[in-house]
C-alpha positions, -999 to 999 in steps of 0.1 A, spaced: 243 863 -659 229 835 -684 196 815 -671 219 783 -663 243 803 -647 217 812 -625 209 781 -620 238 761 -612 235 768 -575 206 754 -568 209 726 -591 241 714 -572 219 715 -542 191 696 -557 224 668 -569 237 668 -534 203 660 -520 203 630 -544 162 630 -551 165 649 -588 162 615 -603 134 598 -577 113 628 -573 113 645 -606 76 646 -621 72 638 -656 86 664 -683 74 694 -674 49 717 -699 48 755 -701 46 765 -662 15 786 -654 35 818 -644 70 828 -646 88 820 -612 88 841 -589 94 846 -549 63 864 -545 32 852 -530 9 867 -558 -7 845 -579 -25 853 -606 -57 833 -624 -54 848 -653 -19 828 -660 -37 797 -664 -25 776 -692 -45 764 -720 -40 728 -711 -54 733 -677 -83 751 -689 -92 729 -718 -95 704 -689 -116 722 -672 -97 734 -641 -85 767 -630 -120 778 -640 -130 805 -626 -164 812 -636 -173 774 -622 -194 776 -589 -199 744 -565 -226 727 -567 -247 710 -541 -234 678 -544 -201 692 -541 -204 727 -522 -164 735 -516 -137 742 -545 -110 719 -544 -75 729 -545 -49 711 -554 -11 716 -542 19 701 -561 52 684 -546 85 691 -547 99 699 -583 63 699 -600 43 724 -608 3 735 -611 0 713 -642 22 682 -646 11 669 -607 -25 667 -616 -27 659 -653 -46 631 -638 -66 638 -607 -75 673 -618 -100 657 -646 -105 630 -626 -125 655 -601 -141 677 -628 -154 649 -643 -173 642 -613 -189 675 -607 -160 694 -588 -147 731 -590 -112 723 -591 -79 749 -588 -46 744 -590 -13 767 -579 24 772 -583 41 778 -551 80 777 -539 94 793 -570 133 797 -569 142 827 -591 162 814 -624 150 781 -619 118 772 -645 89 747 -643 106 732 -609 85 746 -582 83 737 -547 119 746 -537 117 778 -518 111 778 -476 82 762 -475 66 785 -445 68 812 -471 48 784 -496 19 790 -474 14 823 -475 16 813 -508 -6 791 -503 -37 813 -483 -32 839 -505 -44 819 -529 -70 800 -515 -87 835 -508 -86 842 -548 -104 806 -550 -125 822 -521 -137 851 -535 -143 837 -570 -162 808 -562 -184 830 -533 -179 801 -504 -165 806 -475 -140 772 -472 -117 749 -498 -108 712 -495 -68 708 -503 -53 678 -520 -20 677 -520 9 653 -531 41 649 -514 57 684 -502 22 694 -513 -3 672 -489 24 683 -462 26 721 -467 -7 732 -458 -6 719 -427 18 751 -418 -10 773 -430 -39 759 -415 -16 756 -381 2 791 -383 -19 813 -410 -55 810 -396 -60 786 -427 -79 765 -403 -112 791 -411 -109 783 -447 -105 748 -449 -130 719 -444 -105 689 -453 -70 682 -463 -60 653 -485 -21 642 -483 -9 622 -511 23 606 -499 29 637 -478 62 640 -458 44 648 -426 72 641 -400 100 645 -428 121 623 -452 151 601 -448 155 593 -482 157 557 -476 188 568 -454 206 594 -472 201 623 -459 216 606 -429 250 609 -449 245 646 -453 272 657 -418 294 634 -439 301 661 -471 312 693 -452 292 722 -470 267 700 -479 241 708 -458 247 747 -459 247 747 -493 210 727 -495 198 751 -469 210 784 -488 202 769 -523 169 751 -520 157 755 -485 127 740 -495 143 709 -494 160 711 -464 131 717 -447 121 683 -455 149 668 -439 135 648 -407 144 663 -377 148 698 -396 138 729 -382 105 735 -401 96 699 -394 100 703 -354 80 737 -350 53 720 -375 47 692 -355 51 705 -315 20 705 -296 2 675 -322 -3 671 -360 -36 685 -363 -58 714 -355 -95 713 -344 -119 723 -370 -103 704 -404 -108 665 -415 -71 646 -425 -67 620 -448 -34 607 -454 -34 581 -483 3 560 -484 19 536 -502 45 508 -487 68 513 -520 71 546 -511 108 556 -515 110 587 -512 92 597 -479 111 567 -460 99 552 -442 62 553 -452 44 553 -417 63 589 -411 33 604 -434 5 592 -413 -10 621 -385 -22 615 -351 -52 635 -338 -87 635 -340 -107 637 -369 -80 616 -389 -80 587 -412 -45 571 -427 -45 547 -453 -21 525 -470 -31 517 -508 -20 478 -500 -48 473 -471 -76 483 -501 -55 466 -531 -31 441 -521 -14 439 -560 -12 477 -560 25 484 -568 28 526 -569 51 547 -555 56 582 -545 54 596 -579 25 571 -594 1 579 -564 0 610 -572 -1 615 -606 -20 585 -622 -31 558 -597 -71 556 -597 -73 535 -570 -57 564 -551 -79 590 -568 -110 574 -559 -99 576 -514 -94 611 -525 -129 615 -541 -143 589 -503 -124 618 -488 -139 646 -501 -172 638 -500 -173 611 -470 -212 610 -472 -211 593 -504 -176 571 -504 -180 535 -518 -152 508 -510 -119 512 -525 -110 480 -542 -86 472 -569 -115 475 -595 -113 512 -585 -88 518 -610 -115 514 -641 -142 538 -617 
């Protein structure tokens, strides 16, 4: 069967989901390994533009100043490079080891990542962050991730023993408790099929869906898990994770913030947080190394 053949399936799902055109990631470049629906993930498929950025390098070992690799997890339809064209040099430039992955792969379906069932993401995901483990020689990670991405990893710290390997996790406009689209997926019971065919096609998106499945068994018993430092960072023009306060975690050893408390005039939304807002980078950086934040302010963005 041709490659769009293939394709047509979940592409009708992604259409009847109606987030193609609000959660799509800039045009995507050369993905860093052909999709697949295994969790094996291999460093050497690291793209030149990723490692003349200077992430996704192996040889780099932590420093003092910064003692745990960082690793950063994409969102729904992006992939290891196009999420973090921004924050990724962002963080080298200030002294981190930082790794990237694709996860979610749907087979037939190129450069849009982030679609398959999202608990078998993080195994993706741990498998993984024991490659950046072993390479680096330290014993636990920081995650960042955006969207799906800030979200996901909170299975695998919860179900996968990832708890161990992480010190801190960094959501970026994460669907914590799910996504109603700004209502929409409320219309869903409406279209018979519709549902099915999201769940067979691109169960990584319904297992966004608040109130799903995933979503519930995630968060039974509280958000967190002893051990690992949450910081959720939100913005009110967030449509896409509607509404925005669903992102935010309750628990100990948990900060949320909303971009508009540090910088009234900020304006970004789910896609800009992640992918070019400074202001954002910079709670990221206060995150990850909490012993030397400075205040956010809107002059962040020229830091």
């Amino acid at each position: 069967m041709l490659p769009w053949k293939r394709a047509f399936g979940p592409l009708a799902a992604l259409l009847l989901a109606v987030s193609v055109a609000t959660t799509a990631p800039a045009v995507a470049t050369t993905p860093t390994a052909t999709p697949t629906a295994t969790a094996t993930v291999s460093p050497t498929a690291v793209t030149a533009a990723t490692a003349s950025s200077g992430w996704n390098n192996y040889s780099c070992k932590p420093s003092t100043a910064h003692p745990r690799p960082v690793v950063l997890v994409h969102g729904t339809f992006g992939n290891s490079v196009d999420n973090w064209l921004g924050l990724a040099p962002y963080l080298v430039n200030r002294g981190y080891c930082v790794f990237s992955l694709d996860y979610g792969q749907l087979p037939g379906v190129p450069f849009f990542n982030g679609l398959g069932p999202i608990d078998k993401s993080a195994e993706q995901l741990g498998a993984y962050v024991d490659r950046v483990l072993a390479a680096t020689g330290t014993s636990k990670v920081d995650i960042v991730g955006h969207s799906q991405g800030g979200m996901m990893p909170r299975h695998y710290l919860k179900f996968l023993g990832g708890a161990a390997k992480v010190n801190a996790l960094v959501g970026l406009a994460p669907d914590n408790h799910g996504t109603t689209l700004l209502g929409l997926t409320n219309l869903l019971p409406h279209f018979p099929g519709a549902e099915d065919l999201l769940t067979e096609k691109t169960p990584g998106l319904a297992d966004q869906i608040a109130g799903s499945a995933f979503l519930t068994k995630l968060n039974a018993g509280g958000d967190t898990v002893p051990g690992v430092k949450y910081t959720v960072i939100a913005t009110r023009y967030d449509q896409v994770v509607t509404p925005y306060r669903s992102q935010f975690l309750s628990g100990p050893d948990v900060r949320n913030v909303t971009l508009q408390d540090l910088c009234a005039v900020n304006i970004s939304e789910h896609l800009a947080i992640g992918l070019v807002d400074r202001i954002a980078f910079h709670e990221v950086a206060n995150a990850l190394d909490p012993g030397r934040a400075t205040p956010t302010t809107c002059a962040s963005v020229i830091g």
